[in-house]
MIVEXGU-872528 format. One record per atom (N, C-alpha, C): atom name; z negated, x, y; residue in one letter. Coordinates in Angstrom, 3 decimals, decimal comma, always signed. Layout:
% MIVEXGU-872528
<"CA"; <Z; X; Y>; "a">
...
% end
This chain:
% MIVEXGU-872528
<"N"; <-0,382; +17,806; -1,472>; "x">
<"CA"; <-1,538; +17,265; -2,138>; "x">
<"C"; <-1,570; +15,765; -1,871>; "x">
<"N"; <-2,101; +15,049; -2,585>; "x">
<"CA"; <-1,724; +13,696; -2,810>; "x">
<"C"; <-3,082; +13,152; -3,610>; "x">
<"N"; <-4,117; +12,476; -2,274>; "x">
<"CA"; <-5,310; +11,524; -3,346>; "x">
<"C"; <-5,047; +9,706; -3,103>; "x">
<"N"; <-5,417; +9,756; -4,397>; "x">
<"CA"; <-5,457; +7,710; -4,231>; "x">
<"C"; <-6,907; +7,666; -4,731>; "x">
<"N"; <-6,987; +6,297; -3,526>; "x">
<"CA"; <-8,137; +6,042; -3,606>; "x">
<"C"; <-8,173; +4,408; -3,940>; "x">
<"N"; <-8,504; +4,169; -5,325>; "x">
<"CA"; <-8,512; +3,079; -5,783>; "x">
<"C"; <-8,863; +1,608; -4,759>; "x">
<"N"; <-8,605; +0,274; -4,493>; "x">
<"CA"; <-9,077; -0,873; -4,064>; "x">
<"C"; <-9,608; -1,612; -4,418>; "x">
<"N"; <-9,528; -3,229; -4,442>; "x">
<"CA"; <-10,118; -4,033; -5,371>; "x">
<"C"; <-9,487; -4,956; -6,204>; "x">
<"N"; <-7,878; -4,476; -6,508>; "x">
<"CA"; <-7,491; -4,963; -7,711>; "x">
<"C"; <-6,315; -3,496; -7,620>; "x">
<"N"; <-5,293; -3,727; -8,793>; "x">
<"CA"; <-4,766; -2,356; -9,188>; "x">
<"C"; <-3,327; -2,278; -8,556>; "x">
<"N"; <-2,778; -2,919; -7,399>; "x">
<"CA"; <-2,313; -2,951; -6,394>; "x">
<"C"; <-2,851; -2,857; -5,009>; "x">
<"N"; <-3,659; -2,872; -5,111>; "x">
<"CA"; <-4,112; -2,483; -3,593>; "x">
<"C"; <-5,149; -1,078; -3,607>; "x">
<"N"; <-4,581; -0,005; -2,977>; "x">
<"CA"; <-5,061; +1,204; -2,616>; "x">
<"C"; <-4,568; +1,926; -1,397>; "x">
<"N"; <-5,505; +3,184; -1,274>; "x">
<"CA"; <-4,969; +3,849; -0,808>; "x">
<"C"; <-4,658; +5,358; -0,978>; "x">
<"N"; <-3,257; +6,037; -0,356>; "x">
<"CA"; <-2,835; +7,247; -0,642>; "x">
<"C"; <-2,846; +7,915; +0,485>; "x">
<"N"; <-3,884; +9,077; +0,420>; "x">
<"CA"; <-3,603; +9,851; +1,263>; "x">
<"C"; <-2,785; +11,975; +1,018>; "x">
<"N"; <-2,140; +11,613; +1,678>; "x">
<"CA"; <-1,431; +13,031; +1,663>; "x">
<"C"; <-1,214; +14,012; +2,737>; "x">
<"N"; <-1,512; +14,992; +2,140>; "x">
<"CA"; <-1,677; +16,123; +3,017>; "x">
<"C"; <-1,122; +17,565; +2,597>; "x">
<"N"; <-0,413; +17,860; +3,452>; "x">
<"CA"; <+0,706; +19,079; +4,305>; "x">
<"C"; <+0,119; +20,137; +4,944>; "x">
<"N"; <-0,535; +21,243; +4,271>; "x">
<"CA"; <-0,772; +22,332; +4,479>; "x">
<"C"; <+0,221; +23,703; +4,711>; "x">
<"N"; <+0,570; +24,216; +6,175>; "x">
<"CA"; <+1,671; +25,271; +6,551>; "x">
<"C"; <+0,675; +26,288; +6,816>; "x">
<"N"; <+0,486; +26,851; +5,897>; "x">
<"CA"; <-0,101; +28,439; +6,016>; "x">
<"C"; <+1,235; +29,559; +6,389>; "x">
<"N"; <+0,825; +30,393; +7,804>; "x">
<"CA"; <+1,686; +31,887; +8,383>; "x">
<"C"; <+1,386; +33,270; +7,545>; "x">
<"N"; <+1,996; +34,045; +7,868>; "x">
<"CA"; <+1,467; +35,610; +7,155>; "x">
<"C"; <+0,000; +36,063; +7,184>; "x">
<"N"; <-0,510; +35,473; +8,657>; "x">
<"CA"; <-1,614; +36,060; +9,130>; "x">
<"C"; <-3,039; +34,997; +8,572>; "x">
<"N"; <-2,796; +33,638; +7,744>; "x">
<"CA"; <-3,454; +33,152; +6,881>; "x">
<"C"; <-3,827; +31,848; +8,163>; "x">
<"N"; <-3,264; +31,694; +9,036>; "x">
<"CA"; <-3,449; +30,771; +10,331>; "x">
<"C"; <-2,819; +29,282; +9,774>; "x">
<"N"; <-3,122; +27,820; +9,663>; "x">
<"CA"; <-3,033; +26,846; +9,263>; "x">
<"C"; <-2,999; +25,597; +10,141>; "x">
<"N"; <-1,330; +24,777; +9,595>; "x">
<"CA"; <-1,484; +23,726; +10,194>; "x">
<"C"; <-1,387; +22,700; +9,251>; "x">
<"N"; <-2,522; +21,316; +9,422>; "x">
<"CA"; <-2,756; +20,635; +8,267>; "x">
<"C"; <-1,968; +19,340; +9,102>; "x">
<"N"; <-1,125; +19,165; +8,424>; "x">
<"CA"; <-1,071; +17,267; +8,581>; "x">
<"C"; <-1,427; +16,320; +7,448>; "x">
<"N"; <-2,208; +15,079; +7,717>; "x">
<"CA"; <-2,558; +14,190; +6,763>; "x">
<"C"; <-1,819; +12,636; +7,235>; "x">
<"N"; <-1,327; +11,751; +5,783>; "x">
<"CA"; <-0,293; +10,855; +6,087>; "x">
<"C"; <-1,675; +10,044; +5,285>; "x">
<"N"; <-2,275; +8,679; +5,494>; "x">
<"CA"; <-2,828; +7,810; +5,163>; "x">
<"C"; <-1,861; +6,654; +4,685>; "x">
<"N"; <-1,450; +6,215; +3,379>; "x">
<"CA"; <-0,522; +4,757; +3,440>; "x">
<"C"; <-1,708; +3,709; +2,795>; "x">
<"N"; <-1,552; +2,504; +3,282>; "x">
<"CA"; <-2,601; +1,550; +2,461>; "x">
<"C"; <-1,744; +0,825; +1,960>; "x">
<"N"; <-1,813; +0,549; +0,612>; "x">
<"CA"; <-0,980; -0,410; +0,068>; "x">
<"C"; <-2,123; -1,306; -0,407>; "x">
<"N"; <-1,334; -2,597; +0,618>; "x">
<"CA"; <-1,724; -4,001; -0,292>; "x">
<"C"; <-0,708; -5,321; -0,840>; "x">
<"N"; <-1,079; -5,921; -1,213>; "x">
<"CA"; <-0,928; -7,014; -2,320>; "x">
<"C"; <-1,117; -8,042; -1,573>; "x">
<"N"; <-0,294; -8,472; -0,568>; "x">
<"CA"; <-0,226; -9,669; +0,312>; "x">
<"C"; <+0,339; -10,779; +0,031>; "x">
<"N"; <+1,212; -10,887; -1,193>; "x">
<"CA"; <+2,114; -11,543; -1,218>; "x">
<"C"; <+1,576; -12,775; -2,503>; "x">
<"N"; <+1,161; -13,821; -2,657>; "x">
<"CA"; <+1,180; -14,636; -3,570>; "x">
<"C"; <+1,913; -15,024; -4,557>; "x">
<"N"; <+1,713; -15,508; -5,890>; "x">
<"CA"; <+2,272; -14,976; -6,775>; "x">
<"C"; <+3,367; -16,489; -6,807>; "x">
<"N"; <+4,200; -17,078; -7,144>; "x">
<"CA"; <+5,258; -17,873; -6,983>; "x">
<"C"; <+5,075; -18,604; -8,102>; "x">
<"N"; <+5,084; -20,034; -8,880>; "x">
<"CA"; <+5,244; -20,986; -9,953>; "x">
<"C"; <+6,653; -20,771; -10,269>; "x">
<"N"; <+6,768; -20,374; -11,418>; "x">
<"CA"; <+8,497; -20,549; -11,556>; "x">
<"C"; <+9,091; -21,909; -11,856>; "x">
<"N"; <+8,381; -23,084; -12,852>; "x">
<"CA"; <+9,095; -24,096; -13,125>; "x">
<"C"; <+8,825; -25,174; -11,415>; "x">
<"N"; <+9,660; -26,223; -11,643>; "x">
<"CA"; <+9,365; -27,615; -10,771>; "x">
<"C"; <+7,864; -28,177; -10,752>; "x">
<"N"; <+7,210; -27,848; -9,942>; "x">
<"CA"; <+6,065; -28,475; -9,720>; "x">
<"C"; <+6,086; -29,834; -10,276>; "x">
<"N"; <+5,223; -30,552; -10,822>; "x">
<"CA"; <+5,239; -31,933; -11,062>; "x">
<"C"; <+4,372; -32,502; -10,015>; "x">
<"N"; <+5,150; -34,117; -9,726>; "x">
<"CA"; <+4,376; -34,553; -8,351>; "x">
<"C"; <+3,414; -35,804; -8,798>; "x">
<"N"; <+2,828; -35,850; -7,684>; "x">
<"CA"; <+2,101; -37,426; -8,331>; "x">
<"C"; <+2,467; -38,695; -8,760>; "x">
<"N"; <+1,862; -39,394; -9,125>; "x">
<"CA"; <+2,506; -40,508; -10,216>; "x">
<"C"; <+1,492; -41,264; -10,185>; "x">
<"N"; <+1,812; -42,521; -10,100>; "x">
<"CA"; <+0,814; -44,117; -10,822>; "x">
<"C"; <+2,109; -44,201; -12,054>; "x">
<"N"; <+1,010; -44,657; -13,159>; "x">
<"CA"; <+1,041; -44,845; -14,789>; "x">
<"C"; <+0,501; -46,135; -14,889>; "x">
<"N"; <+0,949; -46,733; -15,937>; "x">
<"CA"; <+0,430; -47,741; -16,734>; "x">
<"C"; <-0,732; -46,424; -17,609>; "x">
<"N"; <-2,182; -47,217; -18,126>; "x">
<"CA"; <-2,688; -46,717; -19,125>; "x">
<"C"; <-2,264; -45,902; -20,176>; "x">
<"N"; <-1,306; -46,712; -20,733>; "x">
<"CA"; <-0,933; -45,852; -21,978>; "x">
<"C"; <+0,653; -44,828; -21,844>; "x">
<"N"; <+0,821; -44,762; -20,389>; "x">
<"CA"; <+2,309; -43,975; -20,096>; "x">
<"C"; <+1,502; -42,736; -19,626>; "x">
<"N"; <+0,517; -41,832; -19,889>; "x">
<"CA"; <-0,197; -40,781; -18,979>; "x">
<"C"; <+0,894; -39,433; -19,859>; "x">
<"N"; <+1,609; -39,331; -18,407>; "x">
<"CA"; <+2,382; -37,529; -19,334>; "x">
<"C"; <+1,447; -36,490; -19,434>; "x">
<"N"; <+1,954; -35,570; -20,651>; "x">
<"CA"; <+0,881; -34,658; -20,979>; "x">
<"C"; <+1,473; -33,647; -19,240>; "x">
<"N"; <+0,260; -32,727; -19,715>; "x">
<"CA"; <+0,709; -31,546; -18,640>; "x">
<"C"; <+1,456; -30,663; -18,561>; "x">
<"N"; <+1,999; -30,318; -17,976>; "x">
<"CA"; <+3,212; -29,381; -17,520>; "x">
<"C"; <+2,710; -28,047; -17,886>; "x">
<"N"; <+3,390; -27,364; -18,506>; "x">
<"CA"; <+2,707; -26,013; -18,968>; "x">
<"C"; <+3,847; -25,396; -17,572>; "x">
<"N"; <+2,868; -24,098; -17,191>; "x">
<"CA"; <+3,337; -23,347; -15,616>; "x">
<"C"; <+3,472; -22,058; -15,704>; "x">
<"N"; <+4,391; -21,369; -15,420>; "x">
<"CA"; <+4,441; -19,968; -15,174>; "x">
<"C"; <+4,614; -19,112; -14,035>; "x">
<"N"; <+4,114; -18,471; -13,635>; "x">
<"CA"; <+3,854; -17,757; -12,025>; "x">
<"C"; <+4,448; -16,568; -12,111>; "x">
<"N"; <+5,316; -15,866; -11,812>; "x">
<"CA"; <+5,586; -14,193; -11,211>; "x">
<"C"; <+5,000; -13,997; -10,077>; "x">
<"N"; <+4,748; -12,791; -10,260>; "x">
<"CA"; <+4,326; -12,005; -8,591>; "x">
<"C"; <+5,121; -10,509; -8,326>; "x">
<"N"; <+5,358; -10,286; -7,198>; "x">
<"CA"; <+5,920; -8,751; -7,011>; "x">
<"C"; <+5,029; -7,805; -6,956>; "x">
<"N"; <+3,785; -7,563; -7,426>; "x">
<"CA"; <+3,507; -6,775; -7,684>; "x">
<"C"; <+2,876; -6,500; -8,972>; "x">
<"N"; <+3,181; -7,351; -9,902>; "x">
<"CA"; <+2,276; -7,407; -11,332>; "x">
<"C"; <+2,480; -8,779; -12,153>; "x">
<"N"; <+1,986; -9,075; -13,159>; "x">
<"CA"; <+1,783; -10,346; -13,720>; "x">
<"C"; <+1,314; -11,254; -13,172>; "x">
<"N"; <+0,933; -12,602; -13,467>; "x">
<"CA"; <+0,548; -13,538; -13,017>; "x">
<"C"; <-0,199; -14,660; -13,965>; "x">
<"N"; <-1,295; -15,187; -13,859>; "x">
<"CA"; <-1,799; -15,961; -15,140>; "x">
<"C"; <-2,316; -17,253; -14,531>; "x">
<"N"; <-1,605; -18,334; -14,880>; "x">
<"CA"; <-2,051; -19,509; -14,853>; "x">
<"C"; <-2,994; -20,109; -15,915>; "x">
<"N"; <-3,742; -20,723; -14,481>; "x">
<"CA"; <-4,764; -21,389; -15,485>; "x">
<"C"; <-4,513; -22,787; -15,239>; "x">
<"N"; <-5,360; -23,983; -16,101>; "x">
<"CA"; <-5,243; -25,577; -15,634>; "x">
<"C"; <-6,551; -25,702; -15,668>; "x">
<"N"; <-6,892; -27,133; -14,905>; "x">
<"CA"; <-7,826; -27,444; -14,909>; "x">
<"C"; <-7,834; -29,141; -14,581>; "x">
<"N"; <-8,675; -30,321; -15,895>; "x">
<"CA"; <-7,861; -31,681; -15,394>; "x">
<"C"; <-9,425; -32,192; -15,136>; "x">
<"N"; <-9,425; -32,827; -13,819>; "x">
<"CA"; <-10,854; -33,737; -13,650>; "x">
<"C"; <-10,392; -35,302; -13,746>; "x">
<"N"; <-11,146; -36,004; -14,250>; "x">
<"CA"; <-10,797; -37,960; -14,407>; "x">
<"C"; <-11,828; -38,227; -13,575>; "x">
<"N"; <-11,679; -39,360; -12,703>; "x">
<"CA"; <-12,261; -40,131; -12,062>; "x">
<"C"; <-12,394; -41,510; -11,771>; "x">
<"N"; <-13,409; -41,735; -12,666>; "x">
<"CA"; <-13,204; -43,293; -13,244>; "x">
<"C"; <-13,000; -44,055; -11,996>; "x">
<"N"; <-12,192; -44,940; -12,594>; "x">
<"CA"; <-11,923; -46,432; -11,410>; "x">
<"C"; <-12,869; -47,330; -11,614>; "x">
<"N"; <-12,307; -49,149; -11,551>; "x">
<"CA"; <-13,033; -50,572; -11,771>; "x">
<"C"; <-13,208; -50,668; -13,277>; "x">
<"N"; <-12,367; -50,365; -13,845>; "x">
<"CA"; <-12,454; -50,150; -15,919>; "x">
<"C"; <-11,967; -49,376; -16,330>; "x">
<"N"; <-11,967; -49,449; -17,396>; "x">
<"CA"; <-11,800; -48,032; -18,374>; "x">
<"C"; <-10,363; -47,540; -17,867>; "x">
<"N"; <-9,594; -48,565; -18,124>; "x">
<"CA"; <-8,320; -48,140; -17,912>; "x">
<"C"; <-7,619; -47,933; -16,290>; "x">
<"N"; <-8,451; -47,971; -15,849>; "x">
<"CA"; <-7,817; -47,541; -14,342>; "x">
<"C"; <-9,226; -46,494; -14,097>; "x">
<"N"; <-8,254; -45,385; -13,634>; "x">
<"CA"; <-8,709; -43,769; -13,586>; "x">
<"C"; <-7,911; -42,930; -12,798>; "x">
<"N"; <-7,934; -42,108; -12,100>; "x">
<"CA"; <-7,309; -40,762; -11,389>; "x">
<"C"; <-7,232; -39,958; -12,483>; "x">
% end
């Protein structure tokens, strides 16, 4: 017999199983095996990270589109760009 008991994403649970030896005389020995499986492992960027950079104004590269695997499932990148104005327009983070 064999229950899973769901976690909090669809890699991480747990399975428990259990080994019932019934004799002639209806006398019983139960063993139960608990495994927890989790999802420890972070999911990996596949391309070259892009590193930081000072630009002239009008040299700003677009963004690097990113793709992540993980070993236990998909992986979904998201972006996210904040500006932080400088002394003028044209000088910015």
């Amino acid at each position: 017999n064999e229950a899973r008991t769901d976690g909090t994403c669809p890699s991480s649970y747990t399975l428990t199983r259990t080994w019932t030896a019934t004799d002639e005389c209806g006398l019983q020995t139960i063993h139960t095996q608990t495994i927890t499986v989790q999802d420890s492992t972070a999911p990996e960027f596949v391309e070259t990270l892009p590193g930081d950079a000072t630009v002239e104004c009008d040299e700003v590269p677009e963004a690097t589109t990113l793709t992540a695997t993980d070993n236990c499932g998909s992986a979904t990148v998201t972006y996210n760009e904040a500006r932080t104005d400088g002394t003028c327009p044209s000088s910015y983070t």
